[in-house]
C-alpha positions as a Markdown table, in Angstrom:
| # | Residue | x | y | z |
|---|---|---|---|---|
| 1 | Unk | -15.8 | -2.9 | -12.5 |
| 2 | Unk | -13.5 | -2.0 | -9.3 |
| 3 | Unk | -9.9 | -2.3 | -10.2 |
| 4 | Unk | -6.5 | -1.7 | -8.1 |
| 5 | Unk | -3.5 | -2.5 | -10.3 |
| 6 | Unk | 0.0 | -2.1 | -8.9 |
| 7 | Unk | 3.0 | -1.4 | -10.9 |
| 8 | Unk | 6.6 | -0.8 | -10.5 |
| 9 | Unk | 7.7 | -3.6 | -8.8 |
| 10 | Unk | 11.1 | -5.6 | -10.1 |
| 11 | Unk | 14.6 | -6.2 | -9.3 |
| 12 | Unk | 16.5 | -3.7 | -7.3 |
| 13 | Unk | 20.3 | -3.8 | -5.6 |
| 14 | Unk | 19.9 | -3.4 | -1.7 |
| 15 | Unk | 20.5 | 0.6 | -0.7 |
| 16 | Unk | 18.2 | 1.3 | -4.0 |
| 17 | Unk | 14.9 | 3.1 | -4.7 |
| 18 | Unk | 12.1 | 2.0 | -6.1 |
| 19 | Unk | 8.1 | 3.6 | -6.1 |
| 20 | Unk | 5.5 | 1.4 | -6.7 |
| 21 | Unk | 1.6 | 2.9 | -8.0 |
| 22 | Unk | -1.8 | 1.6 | -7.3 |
| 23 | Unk | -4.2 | 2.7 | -9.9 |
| 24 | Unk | -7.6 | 2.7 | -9.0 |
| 25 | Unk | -11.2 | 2.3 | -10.6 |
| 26 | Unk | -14.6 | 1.4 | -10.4 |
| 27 | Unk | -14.9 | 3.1 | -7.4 |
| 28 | Unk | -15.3 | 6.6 | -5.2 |
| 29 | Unk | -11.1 | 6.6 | -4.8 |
| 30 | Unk | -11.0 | 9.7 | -3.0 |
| 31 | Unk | -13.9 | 8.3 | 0.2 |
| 32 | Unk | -11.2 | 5.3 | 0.7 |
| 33 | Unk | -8.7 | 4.7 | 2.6 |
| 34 | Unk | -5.4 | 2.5 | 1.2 |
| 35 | Unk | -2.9 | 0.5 | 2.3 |
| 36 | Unk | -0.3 | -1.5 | 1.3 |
| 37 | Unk | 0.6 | -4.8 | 2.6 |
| 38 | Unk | 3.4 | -7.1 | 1.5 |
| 39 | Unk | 3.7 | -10.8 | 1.4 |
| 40 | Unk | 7.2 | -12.9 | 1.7 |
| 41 | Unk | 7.3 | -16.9 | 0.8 |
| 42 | Unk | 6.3 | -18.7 | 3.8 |
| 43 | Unk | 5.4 | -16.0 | 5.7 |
| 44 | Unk | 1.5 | -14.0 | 5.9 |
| 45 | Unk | 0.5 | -10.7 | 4.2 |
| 46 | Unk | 1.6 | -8.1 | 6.6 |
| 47 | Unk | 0.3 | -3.9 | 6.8 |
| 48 | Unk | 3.4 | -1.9 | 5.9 |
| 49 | Unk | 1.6 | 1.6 | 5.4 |
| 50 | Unk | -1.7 | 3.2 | 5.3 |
| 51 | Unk | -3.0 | 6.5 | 4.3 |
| 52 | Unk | -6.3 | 7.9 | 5.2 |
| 53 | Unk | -8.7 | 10.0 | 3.0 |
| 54 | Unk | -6.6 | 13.2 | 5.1 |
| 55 | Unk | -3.7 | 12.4 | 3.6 |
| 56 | Unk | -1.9 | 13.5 | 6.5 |
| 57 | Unk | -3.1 | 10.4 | 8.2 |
| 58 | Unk | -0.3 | 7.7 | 7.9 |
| 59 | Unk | 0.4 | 5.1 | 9.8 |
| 60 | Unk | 3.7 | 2.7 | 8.9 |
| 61 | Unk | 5.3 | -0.9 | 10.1 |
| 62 | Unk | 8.2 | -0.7 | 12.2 |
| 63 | Unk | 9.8 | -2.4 | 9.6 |
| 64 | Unk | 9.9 | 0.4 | 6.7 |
| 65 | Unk | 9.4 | 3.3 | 9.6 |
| 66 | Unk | 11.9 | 6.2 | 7.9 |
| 67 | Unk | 12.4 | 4.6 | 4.8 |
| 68 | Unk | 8.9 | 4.1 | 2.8 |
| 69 | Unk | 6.5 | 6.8 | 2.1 |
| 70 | Unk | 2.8 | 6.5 | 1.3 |
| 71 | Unk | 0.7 | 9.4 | -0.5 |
| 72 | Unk | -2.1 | 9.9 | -3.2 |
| 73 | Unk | -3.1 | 11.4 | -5.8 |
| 74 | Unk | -7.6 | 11.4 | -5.8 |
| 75 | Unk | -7.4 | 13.5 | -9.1 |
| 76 | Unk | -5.4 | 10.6 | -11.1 |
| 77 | Unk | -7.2 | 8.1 | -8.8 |
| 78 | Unk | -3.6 | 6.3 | -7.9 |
| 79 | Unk | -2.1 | 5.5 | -4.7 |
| 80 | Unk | 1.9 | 5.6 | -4.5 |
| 81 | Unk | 4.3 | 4.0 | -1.9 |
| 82 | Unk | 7.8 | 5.5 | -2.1 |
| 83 | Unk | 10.7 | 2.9 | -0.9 |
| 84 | Unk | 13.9 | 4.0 | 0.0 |
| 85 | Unk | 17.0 | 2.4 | 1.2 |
| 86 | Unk | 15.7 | -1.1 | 0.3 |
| 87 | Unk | 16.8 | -4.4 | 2.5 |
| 88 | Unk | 16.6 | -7.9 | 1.1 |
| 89 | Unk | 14.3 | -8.5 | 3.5 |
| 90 | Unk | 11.9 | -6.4 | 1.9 |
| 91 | Unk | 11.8 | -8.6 | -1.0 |
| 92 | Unk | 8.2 | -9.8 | -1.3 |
| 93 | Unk | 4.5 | -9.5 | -3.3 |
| 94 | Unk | 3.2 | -6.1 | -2.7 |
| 95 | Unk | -0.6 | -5.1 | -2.3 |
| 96 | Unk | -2.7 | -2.3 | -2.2 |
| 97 | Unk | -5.8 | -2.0 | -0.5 |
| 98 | Unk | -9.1 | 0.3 | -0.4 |
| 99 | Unk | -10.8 | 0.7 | 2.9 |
| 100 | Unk | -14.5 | 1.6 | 3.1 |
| 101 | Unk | -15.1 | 4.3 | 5.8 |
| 102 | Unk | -18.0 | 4.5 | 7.9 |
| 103 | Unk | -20.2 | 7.4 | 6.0 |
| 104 | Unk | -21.6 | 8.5 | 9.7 |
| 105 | Unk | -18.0 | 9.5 | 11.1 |
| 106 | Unk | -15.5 | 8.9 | 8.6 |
| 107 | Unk | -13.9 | 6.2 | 10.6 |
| 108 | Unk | -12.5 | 3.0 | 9.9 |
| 109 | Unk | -14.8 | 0.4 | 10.3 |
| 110 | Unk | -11.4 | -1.7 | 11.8 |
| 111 | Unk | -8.2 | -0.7 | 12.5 |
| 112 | Unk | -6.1 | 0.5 | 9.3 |
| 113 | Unk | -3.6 | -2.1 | 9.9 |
| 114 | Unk | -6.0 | -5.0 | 9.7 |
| 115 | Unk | -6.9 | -7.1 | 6.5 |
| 116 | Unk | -10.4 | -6.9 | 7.4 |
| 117 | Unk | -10.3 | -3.4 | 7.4 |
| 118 | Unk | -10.0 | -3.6 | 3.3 |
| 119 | Unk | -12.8 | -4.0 | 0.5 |
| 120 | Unk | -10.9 | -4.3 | -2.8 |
| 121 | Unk | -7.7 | -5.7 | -3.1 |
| 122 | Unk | -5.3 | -5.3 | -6.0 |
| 123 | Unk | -3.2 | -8.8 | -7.6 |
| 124 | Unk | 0.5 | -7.7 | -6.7 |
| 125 | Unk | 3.8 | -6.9 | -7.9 |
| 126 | Unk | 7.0 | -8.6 | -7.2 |
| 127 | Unk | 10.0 | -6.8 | -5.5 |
| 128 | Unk | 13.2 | -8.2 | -5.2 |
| 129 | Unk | 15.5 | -6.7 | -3.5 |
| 130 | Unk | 19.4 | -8.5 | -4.3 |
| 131 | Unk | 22.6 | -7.8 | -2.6 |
């Protein structure tokens, strides 16, 4: 069964830290790319961050540019997004995502920042972000 479960996710003061995780199964881990996409209340899931299968691929949102961080761990199969000097405007559900690449090339099949681009999705955790 292919599995992505987030955790970490809560009630943090603005300024704060928080890292969330995105354990993965059921699946070849290390052959995907992930990325992590947030949803606020009334508003659509947005791409804040991807990270290819080079982990030195990244790409990042405008919006969390110099303060989130993605990485990943392929022996412990988990996906991590590191968020710094949080803004209440970050308050939403968070998602991670596994990308298929193409076998041929490696490459995306879309571009990383698109929800098409994903296979397997994981259900979400909250983050609140309060003044």
């Amino acid at each position: 069964e292919v599995q992505l479960v987030e955790s970490g996710g809560g009630l943090v003061e603005a300024g704060g830290a928080l890292r969330l995780s995105c354990a993965a199964s059921g699946f070849p881990f290390a052959d995907y790319a992930i990325g992590w996409f947030r949803q606020a209340p009334g508003k659509e899931r947005d791409n804040i961050a991807c990270i290819s299968v080079n982990p030195s691929n990244t790409v990042f949102a405008d919006s969390v540019k110099g303060r989130f961080t993605i990485s990943r761990d392929n022996a412990k199969n988990t996906a991590y997004l590191q968020m710094n000097s949080l803004k209440l405007e970050d308050t939403a559900i968070y998602f991670c995502a596994a990308a298929k690449l193409d076998p041929a090339n490696g490459a995306y099949y879309y571009t990383p920042t698109e929800i098409r681009a994903y296979t397997y999705w994981g259900q979400g955790t909250q983050v609140t972000v309060s003044s």
